[in-house]
N, C-alpha and C positions, 0 to 999 in steps of 0.2 A: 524415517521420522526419529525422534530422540533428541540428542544431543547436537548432532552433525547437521548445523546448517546448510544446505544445499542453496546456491549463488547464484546465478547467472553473470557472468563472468563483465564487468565496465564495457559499456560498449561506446562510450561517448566519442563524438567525433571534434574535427578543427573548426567545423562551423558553429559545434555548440560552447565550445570551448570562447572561442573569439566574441559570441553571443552574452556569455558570462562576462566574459572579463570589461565589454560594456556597460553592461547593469553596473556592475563594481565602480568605475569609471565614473556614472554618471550620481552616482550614490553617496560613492565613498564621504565625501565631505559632510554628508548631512547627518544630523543627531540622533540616533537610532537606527543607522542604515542597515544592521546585521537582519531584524525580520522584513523588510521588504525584502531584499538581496536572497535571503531565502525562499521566500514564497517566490521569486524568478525564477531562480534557480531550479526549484521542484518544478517549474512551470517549463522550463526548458531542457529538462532531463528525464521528470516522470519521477524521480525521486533522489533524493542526496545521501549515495555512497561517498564512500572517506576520500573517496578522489577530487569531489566537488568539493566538499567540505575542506579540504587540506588548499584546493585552489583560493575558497573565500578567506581561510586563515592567514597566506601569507599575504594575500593582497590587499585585507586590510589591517593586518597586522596585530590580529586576537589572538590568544593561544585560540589550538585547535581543540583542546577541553575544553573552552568555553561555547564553543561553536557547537560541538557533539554533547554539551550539556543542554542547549535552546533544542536543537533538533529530535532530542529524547522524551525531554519535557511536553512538548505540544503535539497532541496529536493528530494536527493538522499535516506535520509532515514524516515522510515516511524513509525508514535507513535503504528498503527492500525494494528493487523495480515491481512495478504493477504488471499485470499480464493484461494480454489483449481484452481479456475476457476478465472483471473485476465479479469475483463473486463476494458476494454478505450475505453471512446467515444474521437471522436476529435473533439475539439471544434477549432481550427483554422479557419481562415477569408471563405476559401472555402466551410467547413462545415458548418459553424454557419449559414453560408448565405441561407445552403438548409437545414435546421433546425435536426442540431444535437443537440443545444439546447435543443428541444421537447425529443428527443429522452432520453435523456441524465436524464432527467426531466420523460420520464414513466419508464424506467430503477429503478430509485428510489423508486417509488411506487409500483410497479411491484417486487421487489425486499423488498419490507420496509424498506429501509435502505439510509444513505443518502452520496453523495461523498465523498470517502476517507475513507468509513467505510466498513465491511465483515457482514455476512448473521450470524446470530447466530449459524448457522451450521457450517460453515465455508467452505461453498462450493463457493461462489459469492463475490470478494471484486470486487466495483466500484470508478473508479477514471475516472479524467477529465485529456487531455492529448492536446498540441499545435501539431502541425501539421507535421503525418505521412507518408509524401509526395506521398499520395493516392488522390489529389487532384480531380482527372478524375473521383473519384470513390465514390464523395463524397453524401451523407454523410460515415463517414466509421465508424465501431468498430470494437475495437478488444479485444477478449477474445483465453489468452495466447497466441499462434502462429496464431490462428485464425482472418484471416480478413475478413469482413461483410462490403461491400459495396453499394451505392443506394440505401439505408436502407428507408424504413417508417416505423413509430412509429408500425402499425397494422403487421407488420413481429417478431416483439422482442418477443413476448408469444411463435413462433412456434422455433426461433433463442435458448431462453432459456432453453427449454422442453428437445433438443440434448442435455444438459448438467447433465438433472435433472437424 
């Protein structure tokens, strides 16, 4: 954890590449095409590293700061691949109060990786999330449809291992 982002290394292929450069194709002309073109994008990649991002920049011809300025701003889309396994803690007023916090905080270590980033496997990405209206059941996580309520820190090794 720290400083050293840990990566999983571009893995896109020619079918998603040629997938892309469609959207772009079918888009390009029209007034506002840069956030459609990236919701596809995120939609055919799982998320937009600088590799995608630098494809959408020269093909429609934005600088690539502008491109990595939309995609930073919204948090709808994400710089980091997702893992198979999408966990959310909730950090909301109800959670935080009964320490999702902690939780949220061994998850990272437990994992070696730190919010917002995926497992170099690519099986675990962990993100921080406001509040899942699971308030009764707090603290909660959730990994993909899976909800985890009442949680203490000493359940996440047994909660993990169903995944491994």
């Amino acid at each position: 954890m720290g400083s050293q982002i840990k990566t999983v290394p571009f893995a896109g292929t020619k079918e998603q590449e040629a997938e892309l450069l469609q959207v772009i194709n079918e888009h390009k002309s029209d007034k506002g095409a840069l956030m459609p073109i990236l919701q596809k994008a995120q939609n055919i990649y799982g998320y937009l590293p600088i590799e995608v991002q630098t494809i959408i920049s020269d093909e429609l011809d934005i600088p690539l700061e502008k491109i990595y300025g939309v995609v930073t701003f919204y948090s709808q889309f994400s710089l980091n691949p997702k893992g198979k396994y999408k966990i959310s803690v909730c950090l909301g007023t109800a959670c935080y109060v009964k320490g999702s916090g902690d939780i949220y905080n061994k998850l990272m270590e437990l994992l070696h990786i730190d919010g917002g980033e995926c497992t170099p496997d690519g099986k675990f990405s962990l993100d921080a999330c406001r509040c899942i209206g699971a308030c009764g059941l707090a603290p909660v996580i959730t990994i993909n449809e899976d909800v985890y309520g009442r949680l203490t820190v000493d359940e996440l090794p047994d909660i993990l291992s169903k995944y491994a």
